[in-house]
N, C-alpha and C positions, 0 to 999 in steps of 0.2 A: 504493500500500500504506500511506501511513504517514497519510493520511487515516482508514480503516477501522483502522488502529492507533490511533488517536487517541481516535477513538468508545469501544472498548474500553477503552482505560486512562480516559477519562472519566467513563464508567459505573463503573469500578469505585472510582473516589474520589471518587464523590460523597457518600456520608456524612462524607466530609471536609468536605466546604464547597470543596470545591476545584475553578475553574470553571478552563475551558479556553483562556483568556487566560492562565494560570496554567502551564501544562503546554507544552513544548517538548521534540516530537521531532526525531531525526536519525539518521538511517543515513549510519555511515563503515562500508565492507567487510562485513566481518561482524560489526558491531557496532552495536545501535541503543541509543540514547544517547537515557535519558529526564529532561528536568530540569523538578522542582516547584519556581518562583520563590512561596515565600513567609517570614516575616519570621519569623528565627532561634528568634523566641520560640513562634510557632506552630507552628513544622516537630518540636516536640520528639515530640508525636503522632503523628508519622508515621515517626520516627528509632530511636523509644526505644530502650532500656537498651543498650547496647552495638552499635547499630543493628542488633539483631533483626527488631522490625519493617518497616524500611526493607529487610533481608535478606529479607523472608517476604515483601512486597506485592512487589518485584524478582524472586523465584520464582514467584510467582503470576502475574506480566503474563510473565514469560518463557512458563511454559506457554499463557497465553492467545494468543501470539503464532506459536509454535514449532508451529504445526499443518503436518503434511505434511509431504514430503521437503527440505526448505528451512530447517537452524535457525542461526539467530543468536545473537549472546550479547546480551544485558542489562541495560544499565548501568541505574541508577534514582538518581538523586542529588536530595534537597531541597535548598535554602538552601545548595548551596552543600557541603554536608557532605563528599559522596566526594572533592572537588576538598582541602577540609584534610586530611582525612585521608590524602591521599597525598601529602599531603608529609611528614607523620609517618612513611609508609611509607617514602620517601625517604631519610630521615634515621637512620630501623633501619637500611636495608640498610645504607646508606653506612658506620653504625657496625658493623655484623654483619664487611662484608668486610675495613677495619680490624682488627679483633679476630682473624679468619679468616688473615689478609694477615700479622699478629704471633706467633698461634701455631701453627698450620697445622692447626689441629684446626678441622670444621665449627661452626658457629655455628648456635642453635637459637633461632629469632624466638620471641615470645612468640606465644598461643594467636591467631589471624586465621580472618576467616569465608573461605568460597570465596570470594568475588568478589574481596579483598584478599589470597589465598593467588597467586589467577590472575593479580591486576594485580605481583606481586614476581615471581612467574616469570616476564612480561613484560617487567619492566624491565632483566633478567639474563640473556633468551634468546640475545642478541648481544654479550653478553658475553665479553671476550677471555679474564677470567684467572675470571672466579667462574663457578658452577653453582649451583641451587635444585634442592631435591626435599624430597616430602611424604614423613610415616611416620605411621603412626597412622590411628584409626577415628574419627569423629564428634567427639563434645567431645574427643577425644583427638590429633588430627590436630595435627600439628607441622609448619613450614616447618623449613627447613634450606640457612644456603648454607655452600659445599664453593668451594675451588680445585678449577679443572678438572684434569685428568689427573695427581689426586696417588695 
């Protein structure tokens, strides 16, 4: 599969300039894991404003992928990008549950796309004392972490 994956996501970055020396898949579980090695400076193009685009070309190979009774989730990382940015995320929760842990009032992360909503309620699903949940529609969708059984 991840051959025929490959051709796919190639094709579709080729207006990139992006050759397939460049491009490394991988399936863990249910998760296939796609990363574009190219140089911080170039990858802005494919990142942009708030990793939009990087969010949109990620939901576009998910559906290109996701055909039939069989789906997977997604990753898409350039240069390196999702791997910083979740340590940033790291570094919210850890201060979210802090602030949560002092007042006992839930804590409301600042605005994150799905795939960064997905990857903080990952990080807290085995979680002894916190809990995560969304509220909100589209641009409006909000994380939230909560002590459990308060």
């Amino acid at each position: 599969m991840i051959q025929a994956d490959l051709s796919k996501v190639e094709e579709l970055l080729k207006p990139f300039n992006i050759s397939s020396d460049q491009i490394k898949i991988e399936e863990e579980g249910d998760l296939i894991k796609i990363t574009i090695n190219l140089d911080e400076l170039e990858a802005g193009l494919l990142i942009g404003r708030f990793a939009s685009t990087l969010d949109s070309l990620q939901l576009i190979i998910s559906l290109m992928l996701n055909r039939g009774e069989i789906h997977k989730h997604v990753l898409l990382d350039v240069a390196g990008y999702r791997e910083r940015r979740l340590l940033t995320l790291e570094t919210m929760v850890e201060n979210a549950k802090h602030q949560t842990r002092d007042t006992g009032a839930s804590c409301v992360l600042p605005p994150l796309s799905a795939t960064e909503r997905r990857q903080v309620h990952l990080m807290l699903q085995d979680d002894a004392e916190f809990t995560s949940f969304s509220e909100g529609r589209g641009q409006d969708r909000r994380l939230f972490i909560a002590l459990k059984n308060v």
